[in-house]
N, C-alpha and C positions, 0 to 999 in steps of 0.2 A: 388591261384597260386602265382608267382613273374610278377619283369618285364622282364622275361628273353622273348626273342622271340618264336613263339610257333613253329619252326622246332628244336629249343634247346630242349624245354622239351619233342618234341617226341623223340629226341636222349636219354635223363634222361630215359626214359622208355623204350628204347630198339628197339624202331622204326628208321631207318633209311629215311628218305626222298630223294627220287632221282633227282623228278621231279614234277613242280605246272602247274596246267592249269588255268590259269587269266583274267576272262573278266572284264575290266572296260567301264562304261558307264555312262551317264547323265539320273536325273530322276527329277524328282517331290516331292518335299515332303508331304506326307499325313499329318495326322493331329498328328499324333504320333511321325513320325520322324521331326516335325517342335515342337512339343512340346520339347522333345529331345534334339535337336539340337541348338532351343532357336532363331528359325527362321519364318517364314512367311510361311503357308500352300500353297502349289504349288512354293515354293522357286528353285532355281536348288540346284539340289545334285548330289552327286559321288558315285555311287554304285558297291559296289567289289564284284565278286564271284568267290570263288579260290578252286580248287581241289588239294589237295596234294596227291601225291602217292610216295609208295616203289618202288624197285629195279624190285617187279614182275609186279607194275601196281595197284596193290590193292592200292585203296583209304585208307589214313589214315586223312585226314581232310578234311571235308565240311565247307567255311567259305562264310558268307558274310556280308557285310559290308557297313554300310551309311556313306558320310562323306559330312561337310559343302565344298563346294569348298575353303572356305579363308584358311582352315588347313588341307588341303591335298596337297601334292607334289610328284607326278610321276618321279623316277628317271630311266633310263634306258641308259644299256653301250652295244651300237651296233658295233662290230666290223663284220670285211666282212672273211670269210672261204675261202681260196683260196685250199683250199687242193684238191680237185676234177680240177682245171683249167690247 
């Protein structure tokens, strides 16, 4: 593939993406994700698991994800919906 991000290349393909469902969490590293990672077995880690779907709901990507905590960064922009108030 490239480094393009992976809702670009399902758009290359003809898949539109609408909407992800994203649990992040704390875990444990086993002895694979600490080899991996270049960490200490039972180290903390940051585990992603993302569902991407289309416009009808059909999943287009199952992802998940280890990541050391020092090179992971959570960004998020909460604004407040006054439209119903």
């Amino acid at each position: 593939l490239d480094d393009a991000p992976v809702v670009t290349l399902l758009e290359r393909g003809g898949q539109h993406a609408s909407s992800a469902d994203q649990i992040i969490t704390a875990l444990a590293a086993d002895d694979r994700a600490a080899e991996l990672l270049g960490t200490n077995i039972g180290a903390p880690l940051i585990g992603l698991r993302r569902t991407v779907r289309d416009d009808s709901g059909a999943a287009l990507l199952h992802q998940h994800s280890i990541y050391h905590p020092e090179r992971f960064e959570y960004h998020m922009l909460l604004t407040r919906d006054n439209s119903t108030a």
